[in-house]
DOPA-678116 format. One record per residue (C-alpha): x, y, z; residue number from 1; residue in one letter. Coordinates in steps of 0.5 Angstrom, whole numbers, plus 500, padded with zeros to 3 digits. Example, Ala and Ser with C-alpha at 12.3 -4.5 7.8 and 13.67 -1.06 7.14 Angstrom:
2
  xx  yy  zz   i aa
 525 491 516   1  a
 527 498 514   2  s
//
This chain:
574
  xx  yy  zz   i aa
 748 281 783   1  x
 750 289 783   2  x
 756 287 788   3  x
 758 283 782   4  x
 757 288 776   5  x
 761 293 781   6  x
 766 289 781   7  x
 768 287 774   8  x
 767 294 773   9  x
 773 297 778  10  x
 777 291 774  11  x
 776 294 768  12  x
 777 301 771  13  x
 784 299 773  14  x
 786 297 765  15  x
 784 303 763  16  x
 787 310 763  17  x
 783 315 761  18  x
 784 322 757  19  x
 781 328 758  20  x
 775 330 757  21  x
 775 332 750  22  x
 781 327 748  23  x
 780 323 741  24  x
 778 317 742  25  x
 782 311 739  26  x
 781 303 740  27  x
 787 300 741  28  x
 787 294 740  29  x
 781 289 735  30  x
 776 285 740  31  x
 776 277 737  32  x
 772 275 732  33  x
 765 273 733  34  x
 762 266 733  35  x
 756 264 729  36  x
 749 267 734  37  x
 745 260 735  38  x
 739 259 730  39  x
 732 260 732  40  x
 729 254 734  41  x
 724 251 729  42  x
 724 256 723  43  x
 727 256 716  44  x
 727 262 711  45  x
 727 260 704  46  x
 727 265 698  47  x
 721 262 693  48  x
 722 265 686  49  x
 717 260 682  50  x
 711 259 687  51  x
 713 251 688  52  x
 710 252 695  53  x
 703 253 697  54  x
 700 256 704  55  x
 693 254 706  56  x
 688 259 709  57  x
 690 256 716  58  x
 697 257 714  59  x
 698 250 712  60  x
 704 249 707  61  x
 705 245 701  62  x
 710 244 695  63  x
 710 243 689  64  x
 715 238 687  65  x
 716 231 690  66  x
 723 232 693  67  x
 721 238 697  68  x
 714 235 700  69  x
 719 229 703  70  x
 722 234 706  71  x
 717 239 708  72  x
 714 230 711  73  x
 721 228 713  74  x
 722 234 718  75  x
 715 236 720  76  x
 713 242 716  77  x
 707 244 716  78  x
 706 250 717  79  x
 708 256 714  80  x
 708 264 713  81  x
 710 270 707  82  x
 715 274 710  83  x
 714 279 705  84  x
 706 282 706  85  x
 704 286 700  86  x
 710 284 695  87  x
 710 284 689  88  x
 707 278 686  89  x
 711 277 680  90  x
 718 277 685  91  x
 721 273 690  92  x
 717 270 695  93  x
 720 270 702  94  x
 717 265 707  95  x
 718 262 715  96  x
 717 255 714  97  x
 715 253 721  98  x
 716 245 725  99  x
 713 243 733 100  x
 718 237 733 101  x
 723 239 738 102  x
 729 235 735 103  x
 728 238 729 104  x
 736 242 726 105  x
 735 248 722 106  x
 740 248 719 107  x
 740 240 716 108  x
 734 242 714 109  x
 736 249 710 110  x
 741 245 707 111  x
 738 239 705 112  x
 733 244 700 113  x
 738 248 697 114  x
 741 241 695 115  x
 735 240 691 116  x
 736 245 686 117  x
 728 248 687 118  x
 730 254 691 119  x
 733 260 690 120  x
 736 260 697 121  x
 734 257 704 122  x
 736 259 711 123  x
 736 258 719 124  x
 732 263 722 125  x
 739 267 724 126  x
 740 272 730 127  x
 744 277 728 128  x
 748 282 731 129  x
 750 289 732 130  x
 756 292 729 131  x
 758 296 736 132  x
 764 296 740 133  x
 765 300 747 134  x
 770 305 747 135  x
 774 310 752 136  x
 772 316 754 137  x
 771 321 752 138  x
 769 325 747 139  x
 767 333 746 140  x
 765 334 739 141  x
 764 331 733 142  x
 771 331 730 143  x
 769 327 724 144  x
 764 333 721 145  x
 771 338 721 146  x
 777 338 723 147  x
 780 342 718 148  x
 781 337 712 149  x
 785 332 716 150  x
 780 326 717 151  x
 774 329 716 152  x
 768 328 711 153  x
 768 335 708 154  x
 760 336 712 155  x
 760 343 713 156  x
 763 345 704 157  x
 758 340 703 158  x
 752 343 706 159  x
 754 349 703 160  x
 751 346 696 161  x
 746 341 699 162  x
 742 340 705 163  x
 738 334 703 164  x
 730 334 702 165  x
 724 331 706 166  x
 724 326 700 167  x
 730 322 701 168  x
 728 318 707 169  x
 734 314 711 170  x
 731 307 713 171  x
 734 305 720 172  x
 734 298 720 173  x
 736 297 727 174  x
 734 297 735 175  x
 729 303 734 176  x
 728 310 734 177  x
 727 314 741 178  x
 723 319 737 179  x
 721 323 742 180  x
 730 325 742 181  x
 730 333 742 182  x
 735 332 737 183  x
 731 326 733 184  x
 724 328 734 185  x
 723 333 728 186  x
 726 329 724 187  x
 721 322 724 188  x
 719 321 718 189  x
 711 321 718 190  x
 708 316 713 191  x
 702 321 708 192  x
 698 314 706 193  x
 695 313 714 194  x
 692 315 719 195  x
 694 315 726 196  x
 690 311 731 197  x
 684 309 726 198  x
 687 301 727 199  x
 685 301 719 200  x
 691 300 714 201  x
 690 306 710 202  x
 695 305 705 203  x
 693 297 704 204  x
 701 296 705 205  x
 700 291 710 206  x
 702 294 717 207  x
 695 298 721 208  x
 697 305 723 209  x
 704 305 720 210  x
 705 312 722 211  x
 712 312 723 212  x
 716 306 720 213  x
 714 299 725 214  x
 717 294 730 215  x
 718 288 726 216  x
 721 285 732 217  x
 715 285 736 218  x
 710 286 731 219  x
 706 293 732 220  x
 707 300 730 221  x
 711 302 736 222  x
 718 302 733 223  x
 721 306 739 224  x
 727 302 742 225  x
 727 299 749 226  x
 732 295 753 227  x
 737 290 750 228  x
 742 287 755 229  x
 748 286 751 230  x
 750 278 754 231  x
 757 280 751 232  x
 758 286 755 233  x
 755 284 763 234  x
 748 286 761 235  x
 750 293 759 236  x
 743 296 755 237  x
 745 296 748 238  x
 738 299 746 239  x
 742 306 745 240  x
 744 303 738 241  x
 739 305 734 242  x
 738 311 736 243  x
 745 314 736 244  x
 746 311 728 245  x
 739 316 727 246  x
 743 320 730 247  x
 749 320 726 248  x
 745 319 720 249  x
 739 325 721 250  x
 740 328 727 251  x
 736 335 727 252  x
 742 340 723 253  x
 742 348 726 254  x
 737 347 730 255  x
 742 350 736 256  x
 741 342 740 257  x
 745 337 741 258  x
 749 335 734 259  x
 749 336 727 260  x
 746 329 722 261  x
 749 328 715 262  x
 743 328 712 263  x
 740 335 715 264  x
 733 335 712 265  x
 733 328 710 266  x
 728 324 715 267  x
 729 318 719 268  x
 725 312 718 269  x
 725 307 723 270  x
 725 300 722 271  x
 726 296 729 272  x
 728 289 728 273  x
 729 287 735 274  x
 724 284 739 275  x
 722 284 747 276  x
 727 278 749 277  x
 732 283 745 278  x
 734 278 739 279  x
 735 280 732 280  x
 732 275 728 281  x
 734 274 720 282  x
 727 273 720 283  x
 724 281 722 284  x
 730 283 717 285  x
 727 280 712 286  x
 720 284 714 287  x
 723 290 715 288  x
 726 289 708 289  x
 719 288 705 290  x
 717 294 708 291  x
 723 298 705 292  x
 722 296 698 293  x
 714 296 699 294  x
 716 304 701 295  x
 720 305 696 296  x
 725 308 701 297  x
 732 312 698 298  x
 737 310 703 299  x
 737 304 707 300  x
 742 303 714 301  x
 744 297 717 302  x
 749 296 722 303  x
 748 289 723 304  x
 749 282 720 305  x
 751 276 720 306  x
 757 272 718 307  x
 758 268 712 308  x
 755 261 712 309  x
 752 256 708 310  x
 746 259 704 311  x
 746 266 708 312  x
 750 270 702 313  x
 744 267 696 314  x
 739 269 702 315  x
 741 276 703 316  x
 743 277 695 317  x
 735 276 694 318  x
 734 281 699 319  x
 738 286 697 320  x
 737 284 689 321  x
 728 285 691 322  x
 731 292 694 323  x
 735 295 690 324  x
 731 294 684 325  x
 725 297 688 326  x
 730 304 688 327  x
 732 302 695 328  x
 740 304 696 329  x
 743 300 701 330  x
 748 301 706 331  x
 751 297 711 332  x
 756 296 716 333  x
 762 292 714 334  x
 763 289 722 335  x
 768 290 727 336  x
 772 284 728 337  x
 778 287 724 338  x
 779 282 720 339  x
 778 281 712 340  x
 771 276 715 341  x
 765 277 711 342  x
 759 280 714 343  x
 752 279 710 344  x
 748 283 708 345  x
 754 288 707 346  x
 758 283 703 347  x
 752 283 698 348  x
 754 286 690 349  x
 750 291 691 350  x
 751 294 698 351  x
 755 300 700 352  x
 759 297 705 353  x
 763 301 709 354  x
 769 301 714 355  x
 771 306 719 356  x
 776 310 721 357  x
 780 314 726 358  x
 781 321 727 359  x
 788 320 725 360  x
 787 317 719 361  x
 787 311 720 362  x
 784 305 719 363  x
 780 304 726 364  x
 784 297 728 365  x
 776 294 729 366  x
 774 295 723 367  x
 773 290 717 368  x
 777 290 710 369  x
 778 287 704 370  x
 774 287 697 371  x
 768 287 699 372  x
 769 293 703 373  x
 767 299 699 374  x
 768 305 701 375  x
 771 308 708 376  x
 768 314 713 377  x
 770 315 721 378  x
 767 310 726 379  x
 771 312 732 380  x
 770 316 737 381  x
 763 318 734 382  x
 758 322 738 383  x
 751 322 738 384  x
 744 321 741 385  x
 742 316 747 386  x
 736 314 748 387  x
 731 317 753 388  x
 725 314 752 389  x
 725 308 758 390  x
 729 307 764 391  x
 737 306 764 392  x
 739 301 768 393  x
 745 304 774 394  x
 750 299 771 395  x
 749 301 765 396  x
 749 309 766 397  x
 755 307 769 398  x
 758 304 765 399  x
 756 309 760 400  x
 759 315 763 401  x
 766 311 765 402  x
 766 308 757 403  x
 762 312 753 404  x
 764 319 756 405  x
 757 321 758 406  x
 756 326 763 407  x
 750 324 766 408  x
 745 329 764 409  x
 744 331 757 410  x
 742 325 751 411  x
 749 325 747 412  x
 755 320 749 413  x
 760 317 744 414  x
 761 310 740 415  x
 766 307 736 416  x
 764 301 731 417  x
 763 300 723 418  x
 754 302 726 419  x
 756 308 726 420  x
 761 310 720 421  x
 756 307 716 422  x
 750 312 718 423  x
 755 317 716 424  x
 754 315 709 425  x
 747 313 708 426  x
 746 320 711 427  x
 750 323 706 428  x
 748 318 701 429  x
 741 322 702 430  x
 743 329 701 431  x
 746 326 694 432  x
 739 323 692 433  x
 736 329 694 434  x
 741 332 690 435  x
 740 328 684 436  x
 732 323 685 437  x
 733 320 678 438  x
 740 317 679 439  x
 739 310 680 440  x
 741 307 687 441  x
 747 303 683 442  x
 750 310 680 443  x
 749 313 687 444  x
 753 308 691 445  x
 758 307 685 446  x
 759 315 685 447  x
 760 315 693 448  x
 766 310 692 449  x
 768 315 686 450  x
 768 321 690 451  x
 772 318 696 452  x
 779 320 697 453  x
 784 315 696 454  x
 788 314 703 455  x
 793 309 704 456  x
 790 304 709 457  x
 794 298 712 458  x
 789 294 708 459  x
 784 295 703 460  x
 778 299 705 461  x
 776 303 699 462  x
 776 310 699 463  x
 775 315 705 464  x
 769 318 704 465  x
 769 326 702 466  x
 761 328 702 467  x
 763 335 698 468  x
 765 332 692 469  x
 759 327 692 470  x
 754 332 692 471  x
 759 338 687 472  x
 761 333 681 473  x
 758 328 676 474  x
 759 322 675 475  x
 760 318 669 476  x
 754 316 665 477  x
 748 317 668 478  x
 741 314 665 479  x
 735 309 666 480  x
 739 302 667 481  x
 746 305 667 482  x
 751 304 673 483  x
 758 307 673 484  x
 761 300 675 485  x
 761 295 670 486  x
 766 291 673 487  x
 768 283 675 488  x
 770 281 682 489  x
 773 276 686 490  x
 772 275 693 491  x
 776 272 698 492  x
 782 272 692 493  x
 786 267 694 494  x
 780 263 696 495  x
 779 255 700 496  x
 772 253 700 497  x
 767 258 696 498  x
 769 264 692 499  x
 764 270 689 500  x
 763 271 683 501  x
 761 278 683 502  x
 759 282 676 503  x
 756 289 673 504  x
 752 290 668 505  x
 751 297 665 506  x
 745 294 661 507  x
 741 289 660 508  x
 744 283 655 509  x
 747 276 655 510  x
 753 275 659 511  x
 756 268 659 512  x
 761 267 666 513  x
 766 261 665 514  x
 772 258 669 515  x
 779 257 665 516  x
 784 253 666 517  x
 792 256 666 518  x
 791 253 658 519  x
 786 256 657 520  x
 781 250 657 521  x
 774 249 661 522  x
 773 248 668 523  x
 766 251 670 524  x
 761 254 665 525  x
 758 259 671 526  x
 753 262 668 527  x
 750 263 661 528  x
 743 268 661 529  x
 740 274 660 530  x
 740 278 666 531  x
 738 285 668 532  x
 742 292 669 533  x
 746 292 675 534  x
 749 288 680 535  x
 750 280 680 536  x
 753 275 684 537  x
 754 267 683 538  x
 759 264 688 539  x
 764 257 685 540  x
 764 251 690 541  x
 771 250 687 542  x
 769 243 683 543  x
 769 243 675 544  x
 764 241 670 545  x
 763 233 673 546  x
 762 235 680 547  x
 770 233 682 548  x
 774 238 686 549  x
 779 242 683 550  x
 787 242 685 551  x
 789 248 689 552  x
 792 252 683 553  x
 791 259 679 554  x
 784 260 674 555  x
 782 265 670 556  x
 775 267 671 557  x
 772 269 664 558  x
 765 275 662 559  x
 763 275 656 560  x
 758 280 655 561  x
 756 285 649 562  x
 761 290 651 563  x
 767 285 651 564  x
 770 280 655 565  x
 773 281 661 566  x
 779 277 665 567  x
 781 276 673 568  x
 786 271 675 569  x
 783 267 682 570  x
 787 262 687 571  x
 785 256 690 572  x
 788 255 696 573  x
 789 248 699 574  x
//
């Protein structure tokens, strides 16, 4: 087997050409899109907003309504679980719904649920994937902190206002957290409300000794990485993943070790969502989004996702929603196929998505783009923490050194991927939080994008990042409920199948959501409600008010709220 592996590598050897060391990495071309990971076998997450499911104390489930009971009979759903431990009773509820029968399809059986009407979304339980692309060798420094205002995110002028406090805690949602990284170490968040190695749940959350954030894939308190063979890179180990964005993120800054993180006295809170067999379940996500909300945490990272498919847009939405309004700031990477594909839960209203950059101020040719892209920061050629908490296979040091230019010896390599451009600004997200604790996590996000310089990309992917003028200006209008955007928007525009309908409230109040015709005649009432301040998002299936299909064609998508009606015109493609 390691004959083989030494093989594929002399191969790739010879494709590559390769810098000296300290050269700027830079991908040249974009890897295919990813196809969809199979579903985990016997398992459906559903979004429950009015209780019309029922678990006994053996984990026995039971609906409410007659349709949901026939099709928890028809499959074999018996048994269920909350997701969530410790929710809030009046918000949603997430729940597994669990099957023995081995015939029984995850996905026909979500799909079936959400046609009924009487759940807020339904799912497979999905496996996920991390947003990380291999790159060259080799870097030597940390371009994207200074070099000199060309490309970089403005860190040093920035940390000369604010270096962030022990209360903005950055989640890494992600493979684990080496917490014994002498560049890390020092900056794990240690959770007040327990204490460790008592087995009590002191803090009553749910999780026994909890000290420093959980393993949600593996269910225990060890949040630490562990090996990961990657099935699409010759079972390289990937367990580094989650380390080298906490080390982007919250590196220990001025400690005269290793690297300088962009939340520099901002702590780090692990959130490991891979288990033993080095899945990522939508499931453990989940968990791991309870734990953030039930937290309270400032800023959450996940350099994940999946990619669109029917139901994931509706599932993600209830879990960013439950998280934003719980004070939680999300910020995820938009994918690394470079193209305009939609990756969840960055496509969320609410979320700050980011794509990444390159050190020629360019977009790196990996990274995704398009409207629900937000805002941009460097991803190529970063260098950050590798994990030392377990034995790295010899393939995999071999490859690290090739590739990542590591040099064999201390705990740092590079990286390229969106995973790592969107730690950069979750870290500065938490100095701008620290800065300012009673802005709302909408203003912060909407503030970033503000702050950002305008570059002219070759495709939208928001402005760059420019971490100074977001910890030095104000935005705005800054209140309780008060967000700065209160727009309307549209995505994908031209659309085939589905569109997203995405809207903005700076207030709570009445807003109607319609679809016109050329002349001005109504296709689809949407929406008309009350609804909170904040984001919203409503998705059109392209039929009219009778369930039939509209002709390819121009519409105009109408609010109508107590600030005015607002307008975008929306194409339908064949």
């Amino acid at each position: 087997m390691m004959f083989r592996k030494c093989l594929v590598l002399l191969l790739l050897l010879s494709l590559h050409a390769f810098p000296a060391r300290g050269a700027l990495l830079h991908r040249g071309s974009a890897p295919p899109p990813h196809a969809p990971l199979p579903p985990v076998a016997g398992r459906v997450l559903v979004v429950d907003d009015v209780g019309r499911f029922q678990l006994g104390p053996e984990r026995q489930l039971t609906a409410t309504r007659g349709a949901l009971s026939q099709i928890l009979a028809r499959h074999g759903l018996s048994h269920g679980a909350a997701l969530w431990r410790g929710a809030n009773a009046r918000g949603p509820r997430f729940l597994v719904l669990d099957s023995p029968r081995a015939e029984f399809d995850p996905m026909k059986v979500a799909a079936e649920l959400r046609a009924t009407g009487l759940v807020r979304a339904a799912v497979p339980d999905m496996r996920v994937r991390l947003h990380v692309v291999p790159n060259d060798p080799d870097v030597g420094f940390q371009w994207y902190v200074d070099d000199g205002g060309f490309a970089d995110v403005s860190l040093p002028a920035a940390w000369d206002v604010e270096r962030g406090s022990g209360a903005a805690r950055i989640g890494v949602m992600d493979t684990g957290v080496d917490m014994s990284h002498p560049d890390l170490a020092s900056k794990i968040w240690t959770n007040p409300g327990e204490t460790a190695g008592n087995g009590v749940d002191d803090d009553a959350n749910g999780y026994v000794d909890d000290v420093h954030g959980w393993d949600f894939g593996d269910g225990d308190n060890d949040p630490n990485p562990h090996a990961v063979p990657d099935p699409e890179a010759f079972d390289v180990d990937v367990g580094f993943h989650g380390t080298f964005v906490a080390g982007v993120a919250a590196a220990a800054t001025d400690n005269g070790e290793g690297i300088a993180g962009a939340g520099w006295n901002c702590p780090v809170v692990p959130l490991k969502v891979v288990d033993s067999a080095g899945d990522i379940s939508l499931a453990a996500m989940t968990e791991a989004f309870g734990y953030a909300t039930a937290m309270h945490l400032e800023v959450l990272n996940m350099s994940l996702g999946v990619t669109d498919a029917p139901g994931v847009a509706a599932y993600f939405q209830a879990l960013v929603d439950a998280a934003t309004d719980a004070g939680v700031l999300c910020v995820a990477s938009a994918g690394n196929s470079g193209t305009a594909a939609l990756n969840y839960p960055a496509a969320c209203a609410g979320v700050l998505s980011v794509a990444a950059t390159d050190a020629a101020n360019d977009r790196a040719s990996f990274s995704n783009y398009g409207p629900t892209v937000r805002i941009a920061a460097p991803g190529a050629g970063m260098w950050s923490a590798l994990c030392q908490n377990y034995p790295i296979d010899e393939f995999s040091q071999l490859f690290y050194e090739v590739f990542f230019g590591w040099d064999a010896v201390t705990p740092y390599m590079g990286g390229d991927g969106t995973s790592f451009s969107s730690p950069l600004v979750a870290g500065a997200c938490a100095l701008v939080r620290s800065r300012h604790p009673g802005w709302p996590p909408l203003v912060v996000g909407a503030h970033m994008v503000a702050t950002g310089d305008v570059v002219g990309y070759d495709h939208p992917i928001g402005p760059r990042l420019n971490v100074l003028r977001a910890v030095t200006e104000q935005p705005l209008a800054v209140g309780p409920g008060q967000v700065v955007r209160s727009g309307l928007e549209l995505f994908p525009n031209p659309f085939t199948a589905e569109a997203l309908v995405r809207f903005e409230l700076a207030a709570a109040g009445s807003a109607r959501l319609r679809i016109l015709d050329c002349s001005g005649r109504l296709v689809r009432e949407l929406a008309r409600s009350e609804y909170a301040a904040g984001s919203h998002a409503l998705h059109w299936d392209g039929t009219d008010s009778r369930g039939v299909r509209v002709r390819p064609g121009m519409y105009l998508v109408r609010l109508d709220t107590p600030a005015g009606p607002r307008f975008r015109k929306l194409v339908r493609t064949r």
